[in-house]
N, C-alpha and C positions, 0 to 999 in steps of 0.2 A: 638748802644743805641736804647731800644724799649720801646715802650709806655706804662709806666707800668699802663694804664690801662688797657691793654688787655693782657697784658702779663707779668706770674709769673713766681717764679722758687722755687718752696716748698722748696724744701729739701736743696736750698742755703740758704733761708730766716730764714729757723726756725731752722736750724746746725750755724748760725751765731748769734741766739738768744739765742744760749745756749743749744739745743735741741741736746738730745744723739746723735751717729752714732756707728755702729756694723762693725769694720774693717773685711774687707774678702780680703787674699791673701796676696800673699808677701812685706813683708814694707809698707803695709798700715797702716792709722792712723784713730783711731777710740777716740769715745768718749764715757764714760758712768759714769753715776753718779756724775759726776764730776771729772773723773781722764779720760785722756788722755793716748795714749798708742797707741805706734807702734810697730808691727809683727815683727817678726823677717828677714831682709832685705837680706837674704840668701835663696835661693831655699833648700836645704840640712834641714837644723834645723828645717826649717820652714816645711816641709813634714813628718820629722820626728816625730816633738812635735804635728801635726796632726794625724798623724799617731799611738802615740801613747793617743789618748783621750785625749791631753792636751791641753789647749789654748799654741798655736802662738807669746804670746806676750814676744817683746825682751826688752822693756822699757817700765817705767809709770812713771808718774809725775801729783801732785795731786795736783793746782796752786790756789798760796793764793786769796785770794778776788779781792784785786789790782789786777792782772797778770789776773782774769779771767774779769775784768772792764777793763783791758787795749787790751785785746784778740778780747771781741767783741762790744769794740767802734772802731777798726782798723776794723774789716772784716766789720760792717755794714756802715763805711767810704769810701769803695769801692763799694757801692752800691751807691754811693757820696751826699746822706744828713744821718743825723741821728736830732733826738730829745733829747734835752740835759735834758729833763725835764721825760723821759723815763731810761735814765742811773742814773738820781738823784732819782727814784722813784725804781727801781728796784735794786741796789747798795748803795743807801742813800751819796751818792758822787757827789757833782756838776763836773761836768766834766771839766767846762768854766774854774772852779778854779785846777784843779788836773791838767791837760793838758793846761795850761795858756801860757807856753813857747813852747810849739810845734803849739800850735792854733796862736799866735802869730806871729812865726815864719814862718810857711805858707800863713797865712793869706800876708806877707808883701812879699813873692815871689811873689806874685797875684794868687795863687789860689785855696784858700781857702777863704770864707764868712758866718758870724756869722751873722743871722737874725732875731733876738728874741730868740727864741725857737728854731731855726734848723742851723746847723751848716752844710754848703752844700761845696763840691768840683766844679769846673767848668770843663768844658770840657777838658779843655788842663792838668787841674790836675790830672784827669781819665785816660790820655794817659802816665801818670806817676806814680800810687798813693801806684804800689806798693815801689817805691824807698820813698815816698813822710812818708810813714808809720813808716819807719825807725825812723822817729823823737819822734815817742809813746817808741817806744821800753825801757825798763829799760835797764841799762848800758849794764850789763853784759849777755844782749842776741842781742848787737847790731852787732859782729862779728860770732855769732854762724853760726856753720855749721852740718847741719843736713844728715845722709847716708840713 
């Protein structure tokens, strides 16, 4: 854990804000425009469809409103506060109310805490928070498994 006054990390902070990324290389995951999309996860296809002038990309998926509110109140929850009043202004979603049983639910494991406006994880939930995220998750992507 560093001080984040003195120290950033761009391209986590604003890929977590929703900000593009331009996949390079095999099974990479990029972001653009709002559709998501990974490379082809094969060395083979993936040289080939470069090879022949074409994009790389083996899937896309273009995630409704919710899915892209549920996407990055999880990544900027691993940076372990967020502001609930920045999700409701940029989404039009209170978040306290849309995520009420998973904030709840953590909250009573001990480690999560709602404080007005900022909804923070604690330390010991940081040393878990990616199992801890599973609770955002919509049903049908809480077993998924990604190659």
């Amino acid at each position: 854990m560093k001080d984040k006054a003195k120290t950033t990390f761009e391209y986590r902070d604003q890929l977590w804000a929703g900000a593009d990324l331009l996949s390079l290389g095999v099974a990479s995951f990029g972001h653009i425009g709002g559709v998501h999309y990974q490379n082809h996860h094969d060395f083979d296809p993936y040289v080939e469809r470069v090879n022949a002038g074409e994009l790389p990309v083996h899937r896309a998926l273009t995630p409704s409103d919710d899915e892209r509110l549920i996407r990055e109140f999880i990544l900027q929850l691993k940076l372990g506060s967020v502001s609930l009043n920045y999700f409701e202004k940029k989404f039009g979603v209170n978040p306290q109310q849309r995520f009420a049983e998973p904030l709840r639910r953590i909250k009573e494991w001990g480690y999560l805490n709602i404080d007005g406006d900022t909804v923070s994880i604690n330390r010991e939930g940081l040393l878990q928070v990616d199992r801890l995220l599973h609770e955002f998750f919509l049903p049908e992507h809480r077993n998924a498994r990604y190659a």
